[in-house]
N, C-alpha and C positions, 0 to 999 in steps of 0.2 A: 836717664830717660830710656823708656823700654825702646828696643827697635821698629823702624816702623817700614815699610815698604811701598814697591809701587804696583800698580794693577795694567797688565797690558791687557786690554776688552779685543776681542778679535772675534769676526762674522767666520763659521763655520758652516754654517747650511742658512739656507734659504729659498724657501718655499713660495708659490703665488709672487704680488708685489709688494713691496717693500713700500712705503707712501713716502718716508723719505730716504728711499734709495739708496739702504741698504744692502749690499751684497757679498758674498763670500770671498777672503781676504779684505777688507777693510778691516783697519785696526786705528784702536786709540790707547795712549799712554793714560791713565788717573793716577794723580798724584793729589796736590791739594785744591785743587780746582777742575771746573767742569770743563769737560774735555770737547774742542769747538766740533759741529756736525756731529754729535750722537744726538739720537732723536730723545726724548726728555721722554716720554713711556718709557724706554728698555731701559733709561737710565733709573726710573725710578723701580722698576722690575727687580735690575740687580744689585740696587745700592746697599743695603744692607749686606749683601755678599760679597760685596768690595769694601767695604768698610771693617769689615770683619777681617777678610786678608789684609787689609794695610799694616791691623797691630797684630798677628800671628795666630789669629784664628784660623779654625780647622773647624770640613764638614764629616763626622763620622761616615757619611754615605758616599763620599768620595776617594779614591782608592791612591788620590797623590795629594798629598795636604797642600801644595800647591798651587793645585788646578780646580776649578768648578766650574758647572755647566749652568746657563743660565735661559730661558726664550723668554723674546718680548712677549706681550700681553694681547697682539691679534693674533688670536685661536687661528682667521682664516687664511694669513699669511703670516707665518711664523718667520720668526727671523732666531737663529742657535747662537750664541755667543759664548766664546770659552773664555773664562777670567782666570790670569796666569800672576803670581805673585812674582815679583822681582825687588830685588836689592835696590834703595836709590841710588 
């Protein structure tokens, strides 16, 4: 079985308000389930891009095949989230 990893989601910036109270430094583990208090927009924002890291996908546009940059989906409160690939 190929290797598979885990995704630590971590709030970097954040802009206006958050609706559900998002702010910089919060973080969550994704492993194989959904991870409690992430707001379900940013999760669906970034899920493909966590999913992609879990089995050892890489973004050309990304300068550390580890790391991706990812923002929820309100334009007028953005919320920045870095997704960090890790070992389980």
């Amino acid at each position: 079985m190929a290797q598979t990893y885990d995704v630590i989601v971590t709030v970097t910036s954040q802009k206006g308000k958050c609706s559900h109270g998002h702010k910089v430094g919060d973080s969550w583990r994704v492993g194989g389930t959904t991870p409690a208090g992430l707001c379900l927009s940013a999760l669906d924002a970034m899920l493909t891009n966590v999913r992609t890291m879990q089995f050892g996908g890489e973004f050309p546009w990304e300068s550390d095949p580890d790391r991706a940059t990812v923002v929820c989906p309100d334009a007028a409160n953005p919320v920045v989230f870095e997704l960090r690939r890790v070992k389980r």
